[in-house]
TORBA-447063 format. One record per residue (C-alpha): residue number from 1; x, y, z; residue in three letters. Coordinates in pm, 1 decimal, padded with zeros to 6 digits. Example, Ala and Ser with C-alpha at 12.3 -4.5 7.8 and 13.67 -1.06 7.14 Angstrom:
REM TORBA-447063
<resi=1&X=01230.0&Y=-00450.0&Z=00780.0&resn=ALA> .
<resi=2&X=01367.0&Y=-00106.0&Z=00714.0&resn=SER> .
This chain:
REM TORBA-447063
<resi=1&X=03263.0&Y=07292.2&Z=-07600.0&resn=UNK> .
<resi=2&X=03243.7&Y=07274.7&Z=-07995.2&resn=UNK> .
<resi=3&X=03069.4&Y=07577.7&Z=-08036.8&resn=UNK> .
<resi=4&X=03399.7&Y=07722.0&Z=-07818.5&resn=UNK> .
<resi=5&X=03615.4&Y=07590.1&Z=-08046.9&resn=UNK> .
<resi=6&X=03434.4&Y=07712.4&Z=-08372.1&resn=UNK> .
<resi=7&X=03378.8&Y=08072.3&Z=-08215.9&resn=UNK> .
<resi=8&X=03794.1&Y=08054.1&Z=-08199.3&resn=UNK> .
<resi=9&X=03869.3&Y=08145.6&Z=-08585.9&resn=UNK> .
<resi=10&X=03572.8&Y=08386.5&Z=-08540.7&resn=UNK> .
<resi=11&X=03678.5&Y=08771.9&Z=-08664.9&resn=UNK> .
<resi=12&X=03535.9&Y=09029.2&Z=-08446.7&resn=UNK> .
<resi=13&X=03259.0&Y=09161.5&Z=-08658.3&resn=UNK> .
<resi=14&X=03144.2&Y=08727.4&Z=-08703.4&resn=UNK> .
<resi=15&X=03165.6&Y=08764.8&Z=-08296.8&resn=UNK> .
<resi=16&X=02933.3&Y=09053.3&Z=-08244.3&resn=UNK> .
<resi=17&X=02666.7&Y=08921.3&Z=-08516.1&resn=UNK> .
<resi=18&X=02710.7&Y=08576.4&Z=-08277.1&resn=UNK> .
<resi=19&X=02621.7&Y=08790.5&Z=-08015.1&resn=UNK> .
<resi=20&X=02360.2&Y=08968.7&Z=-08118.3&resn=UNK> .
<resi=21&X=02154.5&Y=08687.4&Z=-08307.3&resn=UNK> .
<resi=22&X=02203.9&Y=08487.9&Z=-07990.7&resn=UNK> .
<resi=23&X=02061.1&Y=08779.0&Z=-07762.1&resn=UNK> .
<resi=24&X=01787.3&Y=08763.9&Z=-08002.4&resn=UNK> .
<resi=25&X=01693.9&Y=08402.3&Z=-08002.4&resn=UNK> .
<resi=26&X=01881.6&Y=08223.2&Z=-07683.2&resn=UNK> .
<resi=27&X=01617.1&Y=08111.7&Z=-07418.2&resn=UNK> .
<resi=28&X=01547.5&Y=08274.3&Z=-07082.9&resn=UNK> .
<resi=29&X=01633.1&Y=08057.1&Z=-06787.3&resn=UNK> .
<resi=30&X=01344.4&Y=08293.7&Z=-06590.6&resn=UNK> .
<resi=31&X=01084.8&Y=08289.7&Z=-06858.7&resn=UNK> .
<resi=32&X=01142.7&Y=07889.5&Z=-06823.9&resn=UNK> .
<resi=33&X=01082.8&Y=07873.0&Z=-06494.6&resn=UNK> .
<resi=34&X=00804.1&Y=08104.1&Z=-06473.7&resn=UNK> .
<resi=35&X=00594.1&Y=07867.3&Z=-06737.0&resn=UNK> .
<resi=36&X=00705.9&Y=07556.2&Z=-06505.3&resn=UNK> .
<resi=37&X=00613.6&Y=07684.8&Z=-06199.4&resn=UNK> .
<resi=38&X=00248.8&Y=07814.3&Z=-06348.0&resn=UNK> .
<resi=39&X=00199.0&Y=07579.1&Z=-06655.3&resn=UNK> .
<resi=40&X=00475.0&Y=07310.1&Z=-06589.5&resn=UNK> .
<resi=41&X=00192.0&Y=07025.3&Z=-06536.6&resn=UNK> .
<resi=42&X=00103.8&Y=07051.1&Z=-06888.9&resn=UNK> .
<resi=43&X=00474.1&Y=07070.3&Z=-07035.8&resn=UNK> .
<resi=44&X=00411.0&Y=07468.8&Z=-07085.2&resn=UNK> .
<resi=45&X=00828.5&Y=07510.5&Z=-07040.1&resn=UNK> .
<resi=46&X=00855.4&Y=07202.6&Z=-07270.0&resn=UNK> .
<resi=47&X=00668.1&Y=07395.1&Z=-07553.1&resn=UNK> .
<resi=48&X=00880.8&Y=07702.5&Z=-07458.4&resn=UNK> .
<resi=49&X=01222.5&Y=07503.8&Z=-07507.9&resn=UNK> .
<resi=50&X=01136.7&Y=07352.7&Z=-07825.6&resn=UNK> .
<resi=51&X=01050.3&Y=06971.2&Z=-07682.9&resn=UNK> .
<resi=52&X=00766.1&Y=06936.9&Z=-07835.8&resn=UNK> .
<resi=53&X=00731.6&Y=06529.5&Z=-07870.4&resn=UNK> .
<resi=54&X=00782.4&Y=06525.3&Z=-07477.4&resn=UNK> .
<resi=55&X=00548.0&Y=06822.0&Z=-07456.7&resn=UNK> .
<resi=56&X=00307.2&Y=06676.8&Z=-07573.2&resn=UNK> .
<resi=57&X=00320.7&Y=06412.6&Z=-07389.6&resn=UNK> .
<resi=58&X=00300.5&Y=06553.6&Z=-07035.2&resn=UNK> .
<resi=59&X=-00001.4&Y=06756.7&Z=-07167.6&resn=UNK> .
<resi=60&X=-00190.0&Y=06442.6&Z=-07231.9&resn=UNK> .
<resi=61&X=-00089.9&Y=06294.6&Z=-06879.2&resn=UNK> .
<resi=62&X=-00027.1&Y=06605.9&Z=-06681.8&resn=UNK> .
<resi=63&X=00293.9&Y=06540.9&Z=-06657.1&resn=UNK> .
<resi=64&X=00265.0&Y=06206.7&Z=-06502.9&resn=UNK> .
<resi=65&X=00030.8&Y=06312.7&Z=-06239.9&resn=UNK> .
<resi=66&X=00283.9&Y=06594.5&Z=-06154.2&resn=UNK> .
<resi=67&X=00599.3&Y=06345.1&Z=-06099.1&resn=UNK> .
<resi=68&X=00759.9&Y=06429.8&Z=-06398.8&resn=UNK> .
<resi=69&X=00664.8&Y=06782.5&Z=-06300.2&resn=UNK> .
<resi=70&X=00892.1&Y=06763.1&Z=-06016.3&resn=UNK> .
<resi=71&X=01182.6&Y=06601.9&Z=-06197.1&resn=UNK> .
<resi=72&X=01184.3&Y=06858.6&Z=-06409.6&resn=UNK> .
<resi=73&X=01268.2&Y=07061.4&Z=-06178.9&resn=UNK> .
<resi=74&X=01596.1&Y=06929.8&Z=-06131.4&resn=UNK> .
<resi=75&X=01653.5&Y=06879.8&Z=-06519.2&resn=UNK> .
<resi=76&X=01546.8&Y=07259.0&Z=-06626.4&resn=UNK> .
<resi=77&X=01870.9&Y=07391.7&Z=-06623.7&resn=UNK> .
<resi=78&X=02019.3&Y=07171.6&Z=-06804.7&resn=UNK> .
<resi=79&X=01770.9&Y=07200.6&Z=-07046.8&resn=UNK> .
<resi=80&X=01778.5&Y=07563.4&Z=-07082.5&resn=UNK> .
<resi=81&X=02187.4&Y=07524.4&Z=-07117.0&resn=UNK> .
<resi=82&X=02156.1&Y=07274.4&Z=-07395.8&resn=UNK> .
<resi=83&X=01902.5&Y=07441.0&Z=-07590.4&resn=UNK> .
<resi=84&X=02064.8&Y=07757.3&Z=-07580.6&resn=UNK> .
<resi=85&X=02396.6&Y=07568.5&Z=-07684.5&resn=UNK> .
<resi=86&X=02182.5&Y=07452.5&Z=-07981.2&resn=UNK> .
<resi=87&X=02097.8&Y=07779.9&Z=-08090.1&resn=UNK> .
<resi=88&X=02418.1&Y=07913.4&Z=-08038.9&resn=UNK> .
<resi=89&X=02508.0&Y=07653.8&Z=-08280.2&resn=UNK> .
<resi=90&X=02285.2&Y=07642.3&Z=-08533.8&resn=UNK> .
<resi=91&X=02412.9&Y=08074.3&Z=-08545.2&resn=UNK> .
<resi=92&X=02784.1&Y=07918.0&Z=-08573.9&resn=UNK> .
<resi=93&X=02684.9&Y=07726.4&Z=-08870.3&resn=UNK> .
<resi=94&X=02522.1&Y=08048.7&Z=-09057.1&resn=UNK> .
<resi=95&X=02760.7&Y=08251.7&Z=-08993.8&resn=UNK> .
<resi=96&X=03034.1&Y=07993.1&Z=-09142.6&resn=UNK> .
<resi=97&X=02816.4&Y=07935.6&Z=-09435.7&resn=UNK> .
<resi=98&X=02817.2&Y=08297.8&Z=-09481.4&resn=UNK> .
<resi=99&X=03137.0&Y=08311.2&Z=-09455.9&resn=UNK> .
<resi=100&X=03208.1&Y=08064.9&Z=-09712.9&resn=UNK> .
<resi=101&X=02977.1&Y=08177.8&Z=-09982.3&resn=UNK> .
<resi=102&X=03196.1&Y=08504.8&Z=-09901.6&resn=UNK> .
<resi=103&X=03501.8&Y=08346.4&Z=-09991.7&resn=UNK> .
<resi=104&X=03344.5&Y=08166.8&Z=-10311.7&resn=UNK> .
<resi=105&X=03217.4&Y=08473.5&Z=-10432.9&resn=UNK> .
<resi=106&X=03575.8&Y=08636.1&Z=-10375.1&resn=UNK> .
<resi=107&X=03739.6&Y=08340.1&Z=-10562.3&resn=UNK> .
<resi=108&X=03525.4&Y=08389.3&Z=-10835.7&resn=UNK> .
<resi=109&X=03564.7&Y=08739.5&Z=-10911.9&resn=UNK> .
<resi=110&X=03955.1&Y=08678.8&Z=-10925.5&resn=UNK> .
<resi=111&X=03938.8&Y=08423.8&Z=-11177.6&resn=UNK> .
């Protein structure tokens, strides 16, 4: 919901480089789930997500002898939403820095 209320002030040009960037960088949900099905006892969509501590950790116990496998299952989603809102936001923030060094750099010049 923040990231929806940054985008907001957004011009249309900001909007498509949003767009773009994230098409670039956001997660797949199917790429995901294709490493948990084959690779999930060893964290393999962990890795892919960017959770690398917990990654890790199922590597070194196979994912709890495959419970935490299966819980996963109902958590990947969710994952895959939040990272995605994380990149998504982490873009936001460039793109407002950009701006801003813009706007500095147009202050300056009138002075």
């Amino acid at each position: 919901m923040d990231n929806l209320l940054a985008k907001q002030d957004f011009t249309t040009q900001e909007l498509q480089m949003l767009s773009s960037e994230m098409d670039k960088k956001k997660k797949s949900t199917g790429a995901a789930w294709l490493l948990w099905f084959f690779f999930g006892g060893i964290g393999g969509h962990r890795y892919y997500l960017g959770k690398y501590g917990t990654a890790i950790l199922m590597t070194f116990t196979l994912g709890f002898v495959g419970i935490w496998t299966v819980i996963d299952a109902f958590l990947l989603n969710g994952m895959i939403q939040k990272t995605n809102e994380a990149i998504e936001g982490d873009l936001i923030q460039k793109i407002l820095t950009v701006r801003k060094a813009k706007e500095n750099t147009a202050a300056q010049a009138n002075v």
